[in-house]
C-alpha positions as CSV (number, residue, x, y, z in Angstrom):
1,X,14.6,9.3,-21.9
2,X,13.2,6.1,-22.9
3,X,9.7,5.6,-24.5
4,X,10.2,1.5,-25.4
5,X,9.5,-0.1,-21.8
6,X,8.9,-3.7,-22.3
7,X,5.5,-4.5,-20.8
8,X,6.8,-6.6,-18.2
9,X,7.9,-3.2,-16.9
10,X,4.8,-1.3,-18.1
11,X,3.0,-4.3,-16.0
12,X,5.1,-3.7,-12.9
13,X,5.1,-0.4,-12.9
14,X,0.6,-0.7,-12.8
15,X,0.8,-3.4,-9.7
16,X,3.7,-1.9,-7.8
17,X,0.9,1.5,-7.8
18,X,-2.1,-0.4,-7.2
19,X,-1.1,-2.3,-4.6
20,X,1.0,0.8,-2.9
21,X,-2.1,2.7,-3.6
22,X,-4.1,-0.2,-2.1
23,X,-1.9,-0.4,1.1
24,X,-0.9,3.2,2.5
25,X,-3.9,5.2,0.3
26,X,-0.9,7.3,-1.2
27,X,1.4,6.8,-3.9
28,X,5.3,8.0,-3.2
29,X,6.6,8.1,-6.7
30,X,10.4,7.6,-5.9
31,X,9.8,4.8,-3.4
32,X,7.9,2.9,-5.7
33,X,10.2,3.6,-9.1
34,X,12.7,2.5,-7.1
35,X,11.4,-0.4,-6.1
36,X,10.2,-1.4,-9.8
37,X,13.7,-0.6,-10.9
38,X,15.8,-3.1,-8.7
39,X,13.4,-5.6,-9.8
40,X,13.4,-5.1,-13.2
41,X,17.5,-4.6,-13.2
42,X,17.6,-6.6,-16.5
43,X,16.5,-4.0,-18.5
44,X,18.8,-1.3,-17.0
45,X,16.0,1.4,-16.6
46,X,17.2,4.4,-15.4
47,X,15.0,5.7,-12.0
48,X,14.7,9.1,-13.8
49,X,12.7,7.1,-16.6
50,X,10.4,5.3,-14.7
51,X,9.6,7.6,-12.0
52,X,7.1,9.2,-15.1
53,X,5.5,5.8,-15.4
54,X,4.6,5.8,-12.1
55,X,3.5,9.0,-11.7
56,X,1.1,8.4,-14.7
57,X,0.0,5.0,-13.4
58,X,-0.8,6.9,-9.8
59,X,-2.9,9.3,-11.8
60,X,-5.0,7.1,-13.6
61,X,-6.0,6.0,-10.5
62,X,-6.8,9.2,-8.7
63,X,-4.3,8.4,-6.0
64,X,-2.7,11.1,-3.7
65,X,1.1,11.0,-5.0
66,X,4.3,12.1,-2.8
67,X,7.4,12.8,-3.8
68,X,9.6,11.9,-0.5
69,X,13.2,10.5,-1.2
70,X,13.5,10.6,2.1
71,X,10.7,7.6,3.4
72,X,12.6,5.2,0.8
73,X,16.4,5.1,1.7
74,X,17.5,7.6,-1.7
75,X,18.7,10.1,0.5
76,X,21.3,9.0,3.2
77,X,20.4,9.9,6.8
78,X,21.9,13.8,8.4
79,X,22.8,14.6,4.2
80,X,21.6,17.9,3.8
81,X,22.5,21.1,1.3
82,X,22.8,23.8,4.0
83,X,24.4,27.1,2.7
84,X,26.7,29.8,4.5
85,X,27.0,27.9,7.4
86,X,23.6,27.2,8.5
87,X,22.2,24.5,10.4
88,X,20.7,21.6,9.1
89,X,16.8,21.0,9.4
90,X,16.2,17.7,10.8
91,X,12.8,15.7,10.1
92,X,12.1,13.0,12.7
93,X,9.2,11.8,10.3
94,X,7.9,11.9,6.9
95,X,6.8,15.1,5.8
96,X,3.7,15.3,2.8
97,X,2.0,18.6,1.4
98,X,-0.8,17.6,0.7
């Protein structure tokens, strides 16, 4: 894990949340460290270590957060983990506990 972000990344990371927060009313932390990431590809930031600079950023704000791979392309479409031989269960939309 990395704790010496530049601040063009720390900076990123706070608009990418406001203005998701701003937008949809809700936060989804992958979706938007992922989209900070490819822009920032420079600085070869791992997802994994800015996903926690989101989620903070989010917080601050008192935003609802989600953690949905699959509203954001990580997860390829019909990939599941299905064990002993079980079907697959199949979300038509984005699903959010909340």
């Amino acid at each position: 894990m990395r704790y010496d972000f530049s601040a063009r990344l720390r900076d990123d990371v706070n608009s990418a949340v406001r203005t998701t927060f701003r937008q949809a009313g809700i936060v989804n932390v992958p979706a938007v460290a992922e989209r900070v990431r490819v822009r920032n590809l420079a600085e070869n930031v791992a997802l994994e270590d800015i996903e926690p600079l989101v989620l903070r950023a989010a917080q601050m704000l008192g935003a609802a957060i989600e953690f949905d791979t699959f509203a954001n392309g990580l997860a390829w479409p019909g990939f599941a983990l299905v064990e002993d031989g079980g079907a697959a269960l199949d979300l038509h939309h984005s699903a959010s506990l909340q």
